[in-house]
C-alpha positions as CSV (number, residue, x, y, z in Angstrom):
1,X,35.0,-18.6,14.8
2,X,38.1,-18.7,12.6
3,X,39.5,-16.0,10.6
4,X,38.1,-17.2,7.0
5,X,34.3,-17.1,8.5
6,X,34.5,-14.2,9.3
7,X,36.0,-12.0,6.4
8,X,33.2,-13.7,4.6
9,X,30.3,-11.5,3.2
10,X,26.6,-12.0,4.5
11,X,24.2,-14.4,2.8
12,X,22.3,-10.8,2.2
13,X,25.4,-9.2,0.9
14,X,25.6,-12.1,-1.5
15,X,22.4,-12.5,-2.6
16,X,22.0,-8.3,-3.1
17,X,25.3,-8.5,-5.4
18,X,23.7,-11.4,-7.3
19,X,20.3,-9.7,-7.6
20,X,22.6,-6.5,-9.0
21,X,24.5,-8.4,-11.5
22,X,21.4,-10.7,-12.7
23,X,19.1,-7.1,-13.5
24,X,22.0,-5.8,-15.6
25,X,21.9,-8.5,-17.4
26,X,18.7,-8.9,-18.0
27,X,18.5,-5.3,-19.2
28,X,21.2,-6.0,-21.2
29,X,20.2,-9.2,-23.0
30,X,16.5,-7.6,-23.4
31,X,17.5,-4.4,-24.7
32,X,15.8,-2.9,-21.3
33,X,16.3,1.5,-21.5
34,X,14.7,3.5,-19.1
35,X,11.7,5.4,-20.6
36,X,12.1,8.7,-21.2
37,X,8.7,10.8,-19.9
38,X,9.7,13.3,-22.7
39,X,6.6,14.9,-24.5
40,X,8.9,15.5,-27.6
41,X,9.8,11.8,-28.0
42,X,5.4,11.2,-28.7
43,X,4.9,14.0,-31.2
44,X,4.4,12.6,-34.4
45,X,4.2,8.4,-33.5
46,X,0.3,8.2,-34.8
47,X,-0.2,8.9,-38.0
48,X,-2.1,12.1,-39.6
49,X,-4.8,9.4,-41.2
50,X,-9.0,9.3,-40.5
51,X,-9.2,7.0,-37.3
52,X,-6.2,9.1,-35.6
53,X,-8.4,12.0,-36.1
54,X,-11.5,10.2,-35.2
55,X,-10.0,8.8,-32.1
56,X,-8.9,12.3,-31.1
57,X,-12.0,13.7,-31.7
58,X,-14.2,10.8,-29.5
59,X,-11.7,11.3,-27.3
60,X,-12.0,15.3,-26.7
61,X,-15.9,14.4,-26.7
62,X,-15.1,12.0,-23.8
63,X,-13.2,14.7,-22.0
64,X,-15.6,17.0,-21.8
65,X,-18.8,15.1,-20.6
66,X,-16.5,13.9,-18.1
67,X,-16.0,17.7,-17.1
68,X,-20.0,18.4,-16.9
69,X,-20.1,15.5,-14.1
């Protein structure tokens, strides 16, 4: 085996380079930013109106006969 083969990096070194590079662009191009699981960043995103509170409300109602089971 000669001395270029063998400085050469793996097909699987290769193609785990090109799968690194192609994800960052891909996040990059779609905008892509890791979610933050931050209960401060939902407060306030529904708004205050009568099917919020409704939903809410079914919602809590849910809850609870779920409990009784």
């Amino acid at each position: 085996m000669s001395k270029t083969l063998a400085k050469r990096p793996t097909v699987e070194r290769r193609l785990t380079a090109l799968e690194t590079k192609f994800d960052a662009l891909r996040d990059k191009m779609l905008g892509l930013v890791p979610v933050t699981k931050d209960w401060r960043s939902t407060v306030g995103v529904l708004p205050d109106d009568q099917m919020t509170r409704r939903a809410f409300r079914l919602g809590a109602q849910w809850r609870k006969g779920r409990k009784a089971l």
